[in-house]
N, C-alpha and C positions, 0 to 999 in steps of 0.2 A: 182654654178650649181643647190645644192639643193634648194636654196632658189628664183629660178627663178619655179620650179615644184611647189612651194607650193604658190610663189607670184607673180602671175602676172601683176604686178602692180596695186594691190588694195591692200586695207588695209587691209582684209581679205582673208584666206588662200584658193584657188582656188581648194578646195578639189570637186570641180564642174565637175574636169577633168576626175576620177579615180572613183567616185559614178555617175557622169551622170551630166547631163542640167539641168535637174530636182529641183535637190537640190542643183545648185548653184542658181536658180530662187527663191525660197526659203529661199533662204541661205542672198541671194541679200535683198530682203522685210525686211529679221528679222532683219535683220543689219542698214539698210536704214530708213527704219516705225518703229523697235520695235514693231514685232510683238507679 
């Protein structure tokens, strides 16, 4: 259960849900491009 909140099927923890869209957009690039 907990780890379906933090992983939603990415490799990275979907903390996108609980801080906003915003910084999973963000969150997305840094992880992807190395930002």
């Amino acid at each position: 259960m907990v780890l379906r909140v933090y992983f939603d099927g990415e490799t990275v923890p979907s903390v996108r849900v609980p801080l906003g869209p915003m910084f999973g957009i963000f969150h997305d690039i840094g992880d992807k491009y190395v930002v």
